[in-house]
C-alpha positions as CSV (number, residue, x, y, z in Angstrom):
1,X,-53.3,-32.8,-9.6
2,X,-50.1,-34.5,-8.7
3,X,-49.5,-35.3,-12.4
4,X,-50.0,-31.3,-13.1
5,X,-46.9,-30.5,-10.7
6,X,-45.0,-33.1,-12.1
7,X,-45.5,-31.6,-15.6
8,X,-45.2,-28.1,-13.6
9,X,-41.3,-29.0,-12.1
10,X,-40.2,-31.3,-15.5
11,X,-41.0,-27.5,-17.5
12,X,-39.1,-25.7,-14.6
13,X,-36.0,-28.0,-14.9
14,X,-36.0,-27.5,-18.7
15,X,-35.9,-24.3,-18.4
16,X,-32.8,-24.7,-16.1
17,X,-31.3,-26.4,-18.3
18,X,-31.7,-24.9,-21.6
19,X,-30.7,-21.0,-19.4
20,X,-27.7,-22.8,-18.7
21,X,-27.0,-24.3,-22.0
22,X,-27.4,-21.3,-23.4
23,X,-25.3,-19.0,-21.2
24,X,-22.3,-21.5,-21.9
25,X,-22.5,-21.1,-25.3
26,X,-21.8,-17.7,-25.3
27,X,-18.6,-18.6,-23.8
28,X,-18.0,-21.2,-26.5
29,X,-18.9,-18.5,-29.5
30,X,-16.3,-16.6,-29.3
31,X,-13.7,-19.3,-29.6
32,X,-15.2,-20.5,-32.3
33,X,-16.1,-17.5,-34.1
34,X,-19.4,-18.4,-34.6
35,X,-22.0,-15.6,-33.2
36,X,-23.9,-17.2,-29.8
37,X,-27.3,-17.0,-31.7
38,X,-26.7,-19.7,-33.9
39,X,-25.7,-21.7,-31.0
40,X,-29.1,-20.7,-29.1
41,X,-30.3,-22.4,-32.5
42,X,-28.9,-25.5,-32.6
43,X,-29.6,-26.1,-28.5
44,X,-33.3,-25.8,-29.6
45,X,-32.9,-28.2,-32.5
46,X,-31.0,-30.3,-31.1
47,X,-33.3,-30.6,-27.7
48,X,-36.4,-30.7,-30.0
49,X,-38.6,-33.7,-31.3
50,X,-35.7,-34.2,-34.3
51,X,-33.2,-35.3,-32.5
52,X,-33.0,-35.8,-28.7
53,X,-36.5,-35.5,-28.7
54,X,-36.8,-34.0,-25.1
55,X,-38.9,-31.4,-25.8
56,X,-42.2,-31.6,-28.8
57,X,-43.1,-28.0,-29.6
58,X,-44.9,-26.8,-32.7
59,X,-46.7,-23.9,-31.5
60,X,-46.3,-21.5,-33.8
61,X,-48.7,-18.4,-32.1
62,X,-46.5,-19.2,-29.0
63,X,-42.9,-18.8,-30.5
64,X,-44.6,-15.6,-32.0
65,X,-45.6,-13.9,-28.8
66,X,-42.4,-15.0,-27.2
67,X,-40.8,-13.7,-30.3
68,X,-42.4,-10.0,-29.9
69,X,-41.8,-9.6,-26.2
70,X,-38.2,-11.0,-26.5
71,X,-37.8,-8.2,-29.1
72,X,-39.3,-5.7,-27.4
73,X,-36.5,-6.0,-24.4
74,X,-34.1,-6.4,-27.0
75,X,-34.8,-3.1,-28.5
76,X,-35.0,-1.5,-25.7
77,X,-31.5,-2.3,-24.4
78,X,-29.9,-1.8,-27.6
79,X,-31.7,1.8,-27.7
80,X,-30.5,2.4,-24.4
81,X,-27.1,1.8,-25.3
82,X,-27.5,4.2,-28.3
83,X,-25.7,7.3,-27.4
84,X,-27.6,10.7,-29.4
85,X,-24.1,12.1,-30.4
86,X,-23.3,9.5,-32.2
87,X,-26.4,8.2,-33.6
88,X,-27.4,12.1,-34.8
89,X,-25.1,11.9,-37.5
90,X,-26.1,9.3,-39.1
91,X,-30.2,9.5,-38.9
92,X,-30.5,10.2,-42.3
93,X,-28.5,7.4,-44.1
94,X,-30.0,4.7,-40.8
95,X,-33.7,5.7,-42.2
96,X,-32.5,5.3,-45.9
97,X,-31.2,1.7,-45.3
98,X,-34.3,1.3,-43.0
99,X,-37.2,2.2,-45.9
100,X,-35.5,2.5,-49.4
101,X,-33.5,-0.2,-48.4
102,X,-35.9,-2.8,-47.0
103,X,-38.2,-2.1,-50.1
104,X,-35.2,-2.3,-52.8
105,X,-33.8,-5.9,-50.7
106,X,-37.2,-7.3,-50.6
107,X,-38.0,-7.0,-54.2
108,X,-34.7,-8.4,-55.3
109,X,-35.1,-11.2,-53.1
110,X,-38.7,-11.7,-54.7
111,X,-37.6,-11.9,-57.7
112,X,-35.3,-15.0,-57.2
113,X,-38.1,-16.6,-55.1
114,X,-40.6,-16.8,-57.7
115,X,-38.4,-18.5,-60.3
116,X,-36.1,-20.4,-57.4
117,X,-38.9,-21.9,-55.1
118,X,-42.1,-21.6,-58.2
119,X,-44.4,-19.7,-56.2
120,X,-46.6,-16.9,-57.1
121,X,-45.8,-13.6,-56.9
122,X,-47.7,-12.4,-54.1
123,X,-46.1,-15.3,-52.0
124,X,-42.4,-14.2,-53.8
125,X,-42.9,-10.7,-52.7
126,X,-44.1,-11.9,-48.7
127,X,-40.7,-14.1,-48.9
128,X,-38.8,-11.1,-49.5
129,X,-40.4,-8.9,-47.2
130,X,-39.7,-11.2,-44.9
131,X,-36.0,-11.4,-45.3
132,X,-35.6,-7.9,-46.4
133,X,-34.9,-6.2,-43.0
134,X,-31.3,-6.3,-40.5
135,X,-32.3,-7.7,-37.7
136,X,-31.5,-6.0,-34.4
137,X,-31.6,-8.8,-32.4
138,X,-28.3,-10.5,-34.2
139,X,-26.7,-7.1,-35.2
140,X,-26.5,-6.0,-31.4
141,X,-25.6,-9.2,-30.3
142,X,-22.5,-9.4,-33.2
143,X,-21.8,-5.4,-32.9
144,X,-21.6,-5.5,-28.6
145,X,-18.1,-4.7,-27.5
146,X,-16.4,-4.7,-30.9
147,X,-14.3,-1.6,-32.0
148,X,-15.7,-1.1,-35.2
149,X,-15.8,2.8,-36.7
150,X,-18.5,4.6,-34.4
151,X,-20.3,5.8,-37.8
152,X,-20.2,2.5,-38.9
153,X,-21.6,0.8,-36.2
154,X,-24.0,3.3,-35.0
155,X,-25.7,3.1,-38.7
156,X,-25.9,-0.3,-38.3
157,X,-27.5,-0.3,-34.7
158,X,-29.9,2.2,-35.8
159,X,-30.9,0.4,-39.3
160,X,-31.6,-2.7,-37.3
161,X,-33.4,-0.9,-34.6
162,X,-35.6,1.1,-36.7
163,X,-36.7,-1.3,-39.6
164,X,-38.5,-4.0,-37.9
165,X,-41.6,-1.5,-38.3
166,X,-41.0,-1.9,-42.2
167,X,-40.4,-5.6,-42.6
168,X,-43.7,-5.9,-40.4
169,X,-45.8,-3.3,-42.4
170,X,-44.7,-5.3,-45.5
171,X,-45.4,-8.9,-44.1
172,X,-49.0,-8.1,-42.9
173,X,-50.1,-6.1,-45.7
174,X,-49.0,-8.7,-48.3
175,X,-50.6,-11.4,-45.8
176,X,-53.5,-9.6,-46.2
177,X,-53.7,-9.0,-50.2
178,X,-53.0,-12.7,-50.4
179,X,-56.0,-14.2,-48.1
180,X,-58.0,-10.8,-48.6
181,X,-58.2,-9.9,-52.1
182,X,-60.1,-6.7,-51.9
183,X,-58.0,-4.9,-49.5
184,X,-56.4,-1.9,-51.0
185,X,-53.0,-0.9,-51.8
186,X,-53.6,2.6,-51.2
187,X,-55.5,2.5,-47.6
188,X,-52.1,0.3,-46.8
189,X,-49.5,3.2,-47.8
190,X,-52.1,5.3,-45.9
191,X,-52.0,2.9,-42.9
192,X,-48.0,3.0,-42.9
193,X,-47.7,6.0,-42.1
194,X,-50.2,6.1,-39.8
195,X,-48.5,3.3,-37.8
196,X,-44.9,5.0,-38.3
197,X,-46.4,8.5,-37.0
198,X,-48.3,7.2,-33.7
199,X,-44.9,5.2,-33.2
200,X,-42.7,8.1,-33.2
201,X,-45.2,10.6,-31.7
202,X,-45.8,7.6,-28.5
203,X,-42.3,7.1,-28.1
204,X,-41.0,10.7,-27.7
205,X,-44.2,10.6,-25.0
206,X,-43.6,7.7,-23.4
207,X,-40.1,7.8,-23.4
208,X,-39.8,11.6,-21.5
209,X,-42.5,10.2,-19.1
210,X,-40.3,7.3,-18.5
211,X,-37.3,9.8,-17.5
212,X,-39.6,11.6,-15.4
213,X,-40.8,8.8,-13.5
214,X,-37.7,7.3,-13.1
215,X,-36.4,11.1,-11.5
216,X,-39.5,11.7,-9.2
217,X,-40.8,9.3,-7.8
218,X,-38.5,7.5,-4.6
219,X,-38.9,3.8,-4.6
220,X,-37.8,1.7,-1.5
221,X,-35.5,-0.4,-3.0
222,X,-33.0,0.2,-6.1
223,X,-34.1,-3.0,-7.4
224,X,-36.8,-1.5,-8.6
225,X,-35.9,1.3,-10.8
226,X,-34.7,-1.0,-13.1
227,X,-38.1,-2.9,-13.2
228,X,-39.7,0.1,-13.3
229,X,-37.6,0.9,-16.5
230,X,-38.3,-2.4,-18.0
231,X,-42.0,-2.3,-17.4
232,X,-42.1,1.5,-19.5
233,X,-40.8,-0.3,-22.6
234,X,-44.0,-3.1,-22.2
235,X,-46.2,-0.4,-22.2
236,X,-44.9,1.9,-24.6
237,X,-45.0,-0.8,-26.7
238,X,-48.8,-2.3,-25.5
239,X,-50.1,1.6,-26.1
240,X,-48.9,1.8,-29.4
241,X,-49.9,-1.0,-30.5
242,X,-53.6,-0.4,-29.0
243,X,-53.5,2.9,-31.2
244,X,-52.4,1.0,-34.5
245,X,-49.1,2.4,-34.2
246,X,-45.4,0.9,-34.6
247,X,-45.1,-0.6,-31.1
248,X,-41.2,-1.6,-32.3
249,X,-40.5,1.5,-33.4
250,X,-42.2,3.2,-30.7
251,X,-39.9,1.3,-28.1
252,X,-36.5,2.4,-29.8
253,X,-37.2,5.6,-29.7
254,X,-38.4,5.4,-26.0
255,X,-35.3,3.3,-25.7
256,X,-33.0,6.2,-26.6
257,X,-34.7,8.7,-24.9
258,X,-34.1,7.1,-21.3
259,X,-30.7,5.9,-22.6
260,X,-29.3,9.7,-23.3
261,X,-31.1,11.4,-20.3
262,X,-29.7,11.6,-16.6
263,X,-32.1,8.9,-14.5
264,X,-31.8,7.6,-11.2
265,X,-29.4,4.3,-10.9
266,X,-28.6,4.6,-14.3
267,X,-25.4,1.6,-13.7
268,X,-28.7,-0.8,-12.4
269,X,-30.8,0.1,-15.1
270,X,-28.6,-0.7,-17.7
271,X,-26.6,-3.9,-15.9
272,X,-30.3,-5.0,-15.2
273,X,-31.6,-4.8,-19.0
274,X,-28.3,-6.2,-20.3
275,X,-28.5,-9.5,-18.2
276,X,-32.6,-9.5,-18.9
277,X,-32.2,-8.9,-22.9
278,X,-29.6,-11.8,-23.0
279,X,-32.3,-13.8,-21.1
280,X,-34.6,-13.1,-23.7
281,X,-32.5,-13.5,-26.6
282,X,-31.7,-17.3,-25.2
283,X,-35.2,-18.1,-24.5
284,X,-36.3,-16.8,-28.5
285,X,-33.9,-18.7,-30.4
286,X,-33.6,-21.7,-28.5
287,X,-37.7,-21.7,-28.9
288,X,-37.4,-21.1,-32.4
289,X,-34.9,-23.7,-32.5
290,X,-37.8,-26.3,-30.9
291,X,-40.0,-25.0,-33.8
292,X,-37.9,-26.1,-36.6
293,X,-38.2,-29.9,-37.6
294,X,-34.7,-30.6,-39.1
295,X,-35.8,-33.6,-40.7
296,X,-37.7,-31.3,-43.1
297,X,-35.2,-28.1,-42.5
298,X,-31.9,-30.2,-44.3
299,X,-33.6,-32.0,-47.3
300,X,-31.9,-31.3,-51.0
301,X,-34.8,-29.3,-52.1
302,X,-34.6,-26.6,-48.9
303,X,-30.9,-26.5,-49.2
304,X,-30.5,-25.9,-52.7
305,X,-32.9,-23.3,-52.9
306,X,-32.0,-21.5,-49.8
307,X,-28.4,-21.6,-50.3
308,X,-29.3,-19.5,-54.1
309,X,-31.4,-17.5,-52.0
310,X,-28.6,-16.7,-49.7
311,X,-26.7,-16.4,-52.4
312,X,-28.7,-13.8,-54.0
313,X,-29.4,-11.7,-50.8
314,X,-25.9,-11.7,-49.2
315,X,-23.9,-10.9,-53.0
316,X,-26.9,-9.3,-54.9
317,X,-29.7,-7.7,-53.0
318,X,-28.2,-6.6,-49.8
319,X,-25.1,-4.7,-51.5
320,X,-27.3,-3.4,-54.4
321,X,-29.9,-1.7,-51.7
322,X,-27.0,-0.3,-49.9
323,X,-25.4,1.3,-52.3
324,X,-28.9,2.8,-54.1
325,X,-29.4,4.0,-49.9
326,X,-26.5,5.5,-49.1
327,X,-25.7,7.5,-52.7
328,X,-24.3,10.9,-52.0
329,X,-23.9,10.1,-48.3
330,X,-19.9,10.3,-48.3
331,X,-19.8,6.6,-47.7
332,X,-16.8,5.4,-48.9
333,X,-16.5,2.0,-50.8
334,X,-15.2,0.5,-48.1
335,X,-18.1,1.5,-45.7
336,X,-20.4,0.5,-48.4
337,X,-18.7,-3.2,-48.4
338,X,-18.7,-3.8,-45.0
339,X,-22.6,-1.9,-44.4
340,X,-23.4,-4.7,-47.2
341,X,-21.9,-7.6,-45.9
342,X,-23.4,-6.7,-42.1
343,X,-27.1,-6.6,-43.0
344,X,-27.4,-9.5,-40.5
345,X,-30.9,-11.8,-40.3
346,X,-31.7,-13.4,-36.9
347,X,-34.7,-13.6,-35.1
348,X,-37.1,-11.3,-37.1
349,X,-37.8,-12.7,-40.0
350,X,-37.9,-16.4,-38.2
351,X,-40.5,-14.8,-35.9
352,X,-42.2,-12.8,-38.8
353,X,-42.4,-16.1,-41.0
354,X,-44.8,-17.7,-38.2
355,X,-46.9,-15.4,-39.9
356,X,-47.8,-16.6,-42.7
357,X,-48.6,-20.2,-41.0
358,X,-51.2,-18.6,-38.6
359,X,-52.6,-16.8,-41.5
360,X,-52.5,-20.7,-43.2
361,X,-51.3,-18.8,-46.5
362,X,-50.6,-21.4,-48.7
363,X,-47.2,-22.9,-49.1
364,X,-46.4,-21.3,-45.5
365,X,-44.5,-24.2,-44.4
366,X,-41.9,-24.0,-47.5
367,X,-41.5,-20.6,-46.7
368,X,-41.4,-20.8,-43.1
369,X,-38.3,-23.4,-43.6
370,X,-36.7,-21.4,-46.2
371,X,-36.7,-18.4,-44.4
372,X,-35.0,-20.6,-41.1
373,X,-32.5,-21.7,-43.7
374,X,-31.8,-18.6,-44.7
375,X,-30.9,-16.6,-41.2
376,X,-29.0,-20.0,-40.2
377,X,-26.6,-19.0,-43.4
378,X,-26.7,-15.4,-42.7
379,X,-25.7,-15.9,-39.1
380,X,-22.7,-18.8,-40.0
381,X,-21.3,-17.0,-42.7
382,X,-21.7,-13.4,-42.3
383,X,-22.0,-13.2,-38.7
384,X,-18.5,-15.0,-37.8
385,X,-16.5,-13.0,-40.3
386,X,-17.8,-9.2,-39.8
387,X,-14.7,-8.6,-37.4
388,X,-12.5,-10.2,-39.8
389,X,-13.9,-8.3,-42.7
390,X,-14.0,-4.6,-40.9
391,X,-9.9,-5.4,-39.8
392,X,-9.6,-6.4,-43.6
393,X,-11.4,-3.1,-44.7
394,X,-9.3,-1.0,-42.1
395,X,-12.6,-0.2,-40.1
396,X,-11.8,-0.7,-36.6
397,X,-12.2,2.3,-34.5
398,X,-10.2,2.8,-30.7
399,X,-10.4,-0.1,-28.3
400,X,-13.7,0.1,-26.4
401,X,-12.9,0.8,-22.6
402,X,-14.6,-0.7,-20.1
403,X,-14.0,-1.0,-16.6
404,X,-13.6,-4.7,-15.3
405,X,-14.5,-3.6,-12.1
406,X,-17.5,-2.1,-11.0
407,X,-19.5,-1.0,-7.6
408,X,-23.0,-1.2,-7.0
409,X,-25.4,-0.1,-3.8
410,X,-27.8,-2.5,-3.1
411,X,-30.3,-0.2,-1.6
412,X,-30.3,3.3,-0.5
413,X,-33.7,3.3,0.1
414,X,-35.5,6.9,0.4
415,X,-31.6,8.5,1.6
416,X,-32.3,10.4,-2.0
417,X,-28.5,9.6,-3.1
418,X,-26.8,7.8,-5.8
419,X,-23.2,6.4,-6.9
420,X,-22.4,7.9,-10.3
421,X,-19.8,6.3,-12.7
422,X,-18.1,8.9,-15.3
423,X,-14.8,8.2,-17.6
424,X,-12.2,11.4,-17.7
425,X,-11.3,12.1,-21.5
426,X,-7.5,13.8,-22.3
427,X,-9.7,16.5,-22.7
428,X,-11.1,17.1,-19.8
429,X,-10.5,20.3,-17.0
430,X,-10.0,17.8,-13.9
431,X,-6.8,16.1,-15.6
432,X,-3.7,16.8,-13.9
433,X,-5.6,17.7,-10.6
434,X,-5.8,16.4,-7.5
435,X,-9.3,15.4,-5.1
436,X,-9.1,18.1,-3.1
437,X,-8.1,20.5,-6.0
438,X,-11.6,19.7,-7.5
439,X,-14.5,21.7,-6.4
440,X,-16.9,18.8,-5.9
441,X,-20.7,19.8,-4.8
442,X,-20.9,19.7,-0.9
443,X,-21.6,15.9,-0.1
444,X,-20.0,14.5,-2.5
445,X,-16.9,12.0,-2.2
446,X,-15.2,9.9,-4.5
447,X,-15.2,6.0,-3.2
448,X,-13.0,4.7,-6.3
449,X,-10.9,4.8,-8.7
450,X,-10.5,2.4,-11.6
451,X,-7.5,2.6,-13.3
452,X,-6.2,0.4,-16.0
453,X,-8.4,-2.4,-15.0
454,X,-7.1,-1.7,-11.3
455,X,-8.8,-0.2,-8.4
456,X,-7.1,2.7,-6.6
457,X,-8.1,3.8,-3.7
458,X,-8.5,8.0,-3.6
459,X,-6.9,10.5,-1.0
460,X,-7.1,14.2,-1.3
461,X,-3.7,13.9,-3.0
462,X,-4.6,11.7,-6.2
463,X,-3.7,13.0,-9.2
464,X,-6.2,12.5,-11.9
465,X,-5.7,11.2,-15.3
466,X,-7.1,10.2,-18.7
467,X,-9.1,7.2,-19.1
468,X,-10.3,7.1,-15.1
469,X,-13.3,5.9,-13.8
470,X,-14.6,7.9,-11.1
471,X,-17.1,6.3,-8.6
472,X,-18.9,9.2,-6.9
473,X,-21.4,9.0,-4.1
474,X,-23.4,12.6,-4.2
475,X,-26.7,13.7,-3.3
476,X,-29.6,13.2,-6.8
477,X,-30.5,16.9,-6.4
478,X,-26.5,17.9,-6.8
479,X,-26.4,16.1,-10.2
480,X,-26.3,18.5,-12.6
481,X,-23.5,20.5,-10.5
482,X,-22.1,17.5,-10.7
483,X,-22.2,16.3,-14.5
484,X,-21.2,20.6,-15.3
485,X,-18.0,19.7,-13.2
486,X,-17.3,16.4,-14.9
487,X,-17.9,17.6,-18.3
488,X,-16.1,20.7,-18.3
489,X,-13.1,20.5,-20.5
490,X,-9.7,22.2,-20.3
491,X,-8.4,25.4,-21.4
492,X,-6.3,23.8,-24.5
493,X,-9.4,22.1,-25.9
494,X,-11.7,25.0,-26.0
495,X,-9.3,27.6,-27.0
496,X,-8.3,24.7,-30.1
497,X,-12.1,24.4,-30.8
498,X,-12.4,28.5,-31.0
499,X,-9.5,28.7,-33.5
């Protein structure tokens, strides 16, 4: 018993300690220009049996269902973060890149495995499938708070976030052929679309319930809303998967549902999923850091062949299945480079290559290092020059705005009121007006202004202008009023958009 709670607080301050190692990597990452997740990497290596030797972990079924629910709350705060207007224009090449492009990477990539590693072709074709897909795990984490092109990195977002589904389809099914050889190819085409149908059909479901839930029902505390939230993506993505569907892609879609629609403490929800998605993301790839031996990871063999794997994905694969995507998409060249040199691996196809060595297909551990060899690459050399390249490439949108500071209420309890945050565009009707010129719903009152990174405090005699962030305490059931009057635009912009 007493040797069970010593084991019990020795896993606690582990933990402790590889949180905190993490979260001051992040600081280090950008000064290095090298993305945090390969750091998260090389804390688990480096803590792991290898080297330091403070933690022994080999369990691959573990790192996997870590690995899945780490994703899941990773797709679900980049989906929130989605915004609809400027995701909508870009569905169509985002599902290209997703399915045409997955296929077209994957059996590039095949190709140079069978001759480069000498396996068969089954086990050529699962390597590429399981390299094939951007992961949205590492492209969220490289993309957050740059100022790349909106079009850009909203195709991006939504390539990563929406062909997981595909990379898993193809792993399983070719798991399957390999250890089952009288499964057939056409019930699995059959079964793809099953699982991409009951994923879109659950999340548009799940996801409007979500909003509903989150509007109707009055918790005690605010704390909970965003736990509430949180819990919605679990079970959209448990549901799903009970019906065969695409619990991933399920999630996503969930994910951008709640994102885009008006909820109750929207600032908690999303602050809340931010801080609980980085958790995640530390925990996955410093465990799948602990699962990699580098003794066996940096030998001659793995790193020759995985650097000419690399090789072949990064300058071969990748910007052949882009371009094939995106024809006649009005992409320009320059788009086309930088969409190329962004497909990002990460956490995916690390998690998706425990696979194959719970399956016990053979050769799984050579392809299981590979693979780690591969994303380790990806991540060093394309994720720590994608800013450089897009300033290169003249792709750099505006400068994000963000306000430094930022107000909370720790708990209204049932007083059925709610602090909204909104940004003033130039083109907005309130510009140029003062407080008490504005016809705010009855109730409502502005607490703050955040100007230029500095707070101002508001009188009836403030003067509004571009770029503001307003801090309004109003009544939930005066929101809409609310959102018309903060949304309305001036007389200039309208009569411009008429002409």
């Amino acid at each position: 018993m007493f040797v069970d709670i010593l084991q019990t607080d020795r896993i606690v301050l582990l933990a402790g300690i590889l949180f905190i190692a993490g979260v001051i990597t992040t600081k280090f990452s950008s000064r290095i220009g090298v993305p945090s997740l390969v750091l998260f990497i090389f804390v688990g290596m480096v803590m792991g049996s290898d080297i330091l030797g403070i933690i022994h972990f080999d369990d691959a079924k573990t790192a996997q269902m870590i690995g899945v629910l780490a994703l899941v709350v990773i797709l679900f705060e980049g989906g929130m973060q989605t915004q609809w207007k400027t995701l909508k224009p870009v569905i169509v090449p985002s599902l290209s890149l997703a399915t045409v492009g997955v296929l077209l990477t994957s059996g590039i990539v095949a190709v140079a495995a069978k001759f480069i590693l000498g396996i068969g072709w089954l086990e050529a074709t699962l390597f590429g499938a399981i390299v094939g897909s951007t992961d949205a795990a590492a492209v969220f984490a490289v993309l957050k708070g740059q100022n790349i092109k909106k079009r850009i990195s909203a195709t991006l977002e939504a390539e990563s976030g929406s062909n997981d589904p595909m990379a898993v389809f193809l792993t399983v099914a070719l798991i399957e052929l390999i250890t089952l050889p009288d499964v057939s190819i056409f019930s699995m085409i059959g079964s793809f679309f099953l699982q991409m149908s009951v994923g879109v059909l659950l999340g548009l479901l799940l996801g409007k319930l979500a909003v509903w839930a989150l509007n109707k029902i009055n918790l005690d505390s605010s704390g909970l809303y965003p736990v509430f939230a949180t819990a919605f993506a679990l079970l959209t993505y448990g549901i799903t998967a009970a019906f065969n569907g695409s619990g991933l892609l399920a999630v996503y879609i969930a994910a951008i549902i709640i994102g885009n629609a008006d909820i109750s403490y929207r600032h908690s929800i999303f602050r809340f999923s931010e801080g609980f998605a980085w958790m995640m993301q530390i925990s996955m790839f410093v465990i799948l850091g602990l699962l990699v031996f580098p003794s066996e990871l940096f030998t001659v063999d793995i790193f020759v062949k995985g650097i000419l794997l690399s090789l072949i994905l990064i300058l071969v694969a990748r910007p052949i299945a882009v371009y094939l995507s995106t024809l006649s998409m009005k992409y320009t060249y320059k788009e086309v480079i930088f969409l190329s040199w962004a497909g990002l691996k990460g956490a995916v196809p690390i998690v998706l290559a425990t696979f194959p060595l719970l399956a016990n297909v053979e050769g799984s551990h050579l392809l299981f290092n590979v693979v780690f060899f591969v994303v380790l690459t990806s991540c060093l050399v394309q994720g720590s020059t994608i800013t450089i390249l897009a300033e290169k490439l003249g792709l750099n949108g505006p400068k994000k705005t963000e306000p430094i500071h930022s107000l909370e209420l720790i708990s209204l309890g049932k007083a059925d009121a709610e602090m909204f945050e909104y940004e003033l565009e130039e083109d907005s009707a309130l510009v140029g007006k003062t407080l008490i010129e504005i016809p705010f719903p009855e109730g409502a009152l502005v607490n703050a202004i955040i100007r230029k990174d500095e707070l101002i405090t508001p009188t009836g005699r403030t003067v509004i202008e571009p770029g503001d962030f307003l801090y309004i305490l109003s009544a939930r059931k005066n929101k809409q009023l609310l959102k018309e009057l903060l949304e309305e635009k001036s007389k200039d912009e309208i009569l411009e958009e008429s002409v």
